[in-house]
C-alpha positions in Angstrom: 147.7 18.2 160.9 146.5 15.8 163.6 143.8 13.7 163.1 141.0 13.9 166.3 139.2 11.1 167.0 135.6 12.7 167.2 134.1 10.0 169.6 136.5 11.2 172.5 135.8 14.8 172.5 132.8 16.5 174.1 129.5 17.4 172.7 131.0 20.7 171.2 133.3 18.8 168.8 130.2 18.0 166.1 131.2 21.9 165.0 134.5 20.8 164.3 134.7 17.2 163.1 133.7 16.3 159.4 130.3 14.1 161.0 127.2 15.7 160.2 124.8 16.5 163.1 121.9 13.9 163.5 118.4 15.6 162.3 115.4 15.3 164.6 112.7 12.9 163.4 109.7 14.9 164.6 110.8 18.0 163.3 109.5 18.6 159.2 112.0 19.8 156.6 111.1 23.2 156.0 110.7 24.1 151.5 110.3 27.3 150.0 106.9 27.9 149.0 105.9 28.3 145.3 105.7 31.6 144.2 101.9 33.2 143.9 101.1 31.1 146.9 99.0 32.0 149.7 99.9 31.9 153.2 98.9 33.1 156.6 101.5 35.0 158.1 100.6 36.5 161.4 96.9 37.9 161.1 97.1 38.3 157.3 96.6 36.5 154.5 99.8 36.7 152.3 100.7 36.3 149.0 104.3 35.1 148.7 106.4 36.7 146.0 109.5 35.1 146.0 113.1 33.8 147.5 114.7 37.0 149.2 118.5 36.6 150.7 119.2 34.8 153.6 116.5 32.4 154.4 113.7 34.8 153.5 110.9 35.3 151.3 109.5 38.3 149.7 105.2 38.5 151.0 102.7 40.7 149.9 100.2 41.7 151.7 97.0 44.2 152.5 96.9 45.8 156.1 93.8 47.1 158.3 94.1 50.7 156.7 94.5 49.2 153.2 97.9 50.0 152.1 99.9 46.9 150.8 103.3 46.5 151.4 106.1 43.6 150.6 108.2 42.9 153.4 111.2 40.1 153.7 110.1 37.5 156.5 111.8 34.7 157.6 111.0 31.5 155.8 110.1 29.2 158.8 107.4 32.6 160.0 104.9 32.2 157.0 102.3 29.2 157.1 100.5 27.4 154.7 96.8 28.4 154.5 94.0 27.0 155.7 91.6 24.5 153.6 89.5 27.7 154.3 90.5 31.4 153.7 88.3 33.1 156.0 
């Protein structure tokens, strides 16, 4: 095995050496939100059900024509609500 020095290789090489990539300041850690919370995801309110595979949550929610559905969403998609509901 031959040890790379990871300061002499291109800007690919943080896949390969042991040196964790530096995080962006300005960007927020993202946390799973409790579950029974509310949350606006697209035009709905949502109420979010649990951890689902793969960075995803399982939402509930009510749509125009009053059927409610759970769907698996992305966990970075669903934002938290507003001081205000509607």
């Amino acid at each position: 095995m031959v040890a790379v020095n990871c300061a002499t290789l291109d800007n690919r090489s943080s896949l390969y050496c042991n040196t964790p990539m530096p995080r962006s300041a300005d960007r927020p850690i993202k946390r799973k939100p409790p579950r029974g919370t509310l949350a606006r995801y697209r035009d709905r309110i949502v109420e979010v059900l649990g951890e689902a595979r793969g960075q995803r949550v399982m939402i509930r929610s009510v749509h125009v024509d009053g059927t409610e559905r759970r769907t698996a969403v992305k966990l970075v998609n669903p934002l938290p609500s507003d001081s205000q509901l509607f």
